[in-house]
DRENDO-1510 file (C-alpha; in Angstrom, 1 decimal, always signed):
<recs>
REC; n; res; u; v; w
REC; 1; UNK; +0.0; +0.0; +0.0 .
REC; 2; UNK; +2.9; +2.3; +0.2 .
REC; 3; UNK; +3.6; +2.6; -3.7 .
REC; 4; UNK; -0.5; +2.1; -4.1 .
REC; 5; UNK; -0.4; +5.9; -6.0 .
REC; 6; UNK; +2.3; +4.6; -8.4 .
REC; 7; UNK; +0.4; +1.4; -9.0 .
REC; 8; UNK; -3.0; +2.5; -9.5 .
REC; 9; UNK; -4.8; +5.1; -10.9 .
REC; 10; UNK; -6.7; +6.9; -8.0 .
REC; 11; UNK; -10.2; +5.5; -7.7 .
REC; 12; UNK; -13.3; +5.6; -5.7 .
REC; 13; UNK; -16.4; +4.8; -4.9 .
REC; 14; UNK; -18.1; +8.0; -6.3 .
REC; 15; UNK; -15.7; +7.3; -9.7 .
REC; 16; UNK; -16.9; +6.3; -13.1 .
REC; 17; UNK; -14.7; +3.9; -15.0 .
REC; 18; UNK; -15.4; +6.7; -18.1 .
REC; 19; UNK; -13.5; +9.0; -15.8 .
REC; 20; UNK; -10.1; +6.7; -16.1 .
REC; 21; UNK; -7.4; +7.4; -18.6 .
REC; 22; UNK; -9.4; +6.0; -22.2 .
REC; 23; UNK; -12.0; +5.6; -20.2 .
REC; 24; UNK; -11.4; +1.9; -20.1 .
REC; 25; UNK; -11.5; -0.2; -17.1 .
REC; 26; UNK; -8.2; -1.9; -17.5 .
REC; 27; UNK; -6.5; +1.6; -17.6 .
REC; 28; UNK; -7.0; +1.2; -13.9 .
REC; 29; UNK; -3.4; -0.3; -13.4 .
REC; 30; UNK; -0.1; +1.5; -14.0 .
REC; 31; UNK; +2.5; -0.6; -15.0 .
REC; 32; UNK; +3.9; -1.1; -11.5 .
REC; 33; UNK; +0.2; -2.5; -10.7 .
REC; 34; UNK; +0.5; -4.9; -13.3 .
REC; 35; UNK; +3.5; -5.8; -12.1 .
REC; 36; UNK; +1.8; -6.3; -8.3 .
REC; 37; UNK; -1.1; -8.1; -9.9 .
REC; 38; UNK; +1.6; -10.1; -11.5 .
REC; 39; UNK; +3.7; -11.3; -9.3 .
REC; 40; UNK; +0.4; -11.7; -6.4 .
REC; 41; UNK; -0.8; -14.2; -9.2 .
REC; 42; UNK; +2.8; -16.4; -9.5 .
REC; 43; UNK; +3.0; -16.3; -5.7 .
REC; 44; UNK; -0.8; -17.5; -5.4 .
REC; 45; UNK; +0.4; -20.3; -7.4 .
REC; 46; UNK; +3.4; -21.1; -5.6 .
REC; 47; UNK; +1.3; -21.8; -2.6 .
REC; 48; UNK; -0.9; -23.9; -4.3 .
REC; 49; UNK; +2.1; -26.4; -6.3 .
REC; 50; UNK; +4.0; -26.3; -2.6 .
REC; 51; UNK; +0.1; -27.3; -0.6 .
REC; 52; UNK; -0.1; -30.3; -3.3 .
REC; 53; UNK; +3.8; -31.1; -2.8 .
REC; 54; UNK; +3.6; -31.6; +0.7 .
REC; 55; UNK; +0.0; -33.1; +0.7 .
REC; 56; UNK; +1.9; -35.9; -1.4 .
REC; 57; UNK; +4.5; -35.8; +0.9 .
REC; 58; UNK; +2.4; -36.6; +3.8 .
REC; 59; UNK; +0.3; -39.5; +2.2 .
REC; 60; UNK; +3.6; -41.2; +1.0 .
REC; 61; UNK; +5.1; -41.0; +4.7 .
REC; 62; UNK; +1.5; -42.0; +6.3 .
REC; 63; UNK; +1.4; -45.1; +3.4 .
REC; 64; UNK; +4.8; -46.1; +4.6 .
REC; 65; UNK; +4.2; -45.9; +8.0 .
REC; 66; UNK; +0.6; -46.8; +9.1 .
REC; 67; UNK; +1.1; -46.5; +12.6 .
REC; 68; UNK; +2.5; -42.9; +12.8 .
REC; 69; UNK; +5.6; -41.1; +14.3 .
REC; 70; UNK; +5.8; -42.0; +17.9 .
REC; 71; UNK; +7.2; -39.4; +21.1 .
REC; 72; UNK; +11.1; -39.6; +20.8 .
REC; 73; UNK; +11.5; -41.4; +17.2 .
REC; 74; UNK; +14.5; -40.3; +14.7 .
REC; 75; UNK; +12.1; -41.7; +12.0 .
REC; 76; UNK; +10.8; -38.0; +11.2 .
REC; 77; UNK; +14.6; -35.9; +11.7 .
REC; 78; UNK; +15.1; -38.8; +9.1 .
REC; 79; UNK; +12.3; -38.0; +6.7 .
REC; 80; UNK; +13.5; -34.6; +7.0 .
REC; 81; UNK; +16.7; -35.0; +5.6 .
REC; 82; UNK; +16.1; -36.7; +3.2 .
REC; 83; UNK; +13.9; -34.5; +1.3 .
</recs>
């Protein structure tokens, strides 16, 4: 929100889009927004590939062993570095 003015074009609730630069919606973002929205959008993924990585993870270990990961076992500091 610091660098919103450089981002975006200034906006509110009173506005018309007809009132924006071309009077096009899209002429909302400066570059530098498009840039935010941009890299929001990669990082959104990110999270989503990594939630589905370690989902897998987690069923692979749980498959391999039913019974858990008792108090006190190396069986997890093992898991660990091995991924």
């Amino acid at each position: 929100m610091v660098f919103s003015s450089s981002c975006f074009e200034v906006f509110e609730m009173t506005s018309k889009v007809v009132d924006l630069p071309g009077g096009k919606a899209m002429n909302l973002f400066k570059p530098r927004g498009w840039l935010a929205i941009s890299l929001f959008a990669i990082s959104t993924i990110q999270v989503q590939v990594f939630n589905k990585w370690a989902y897998k993870k987690v069923d692979e270990y749980e498959k391999e062993h039913p019974g858990g990961v008792t108090t006190g076992s190396n069986e997890l500091a093992q898991l660990g570095s091995s991924i």
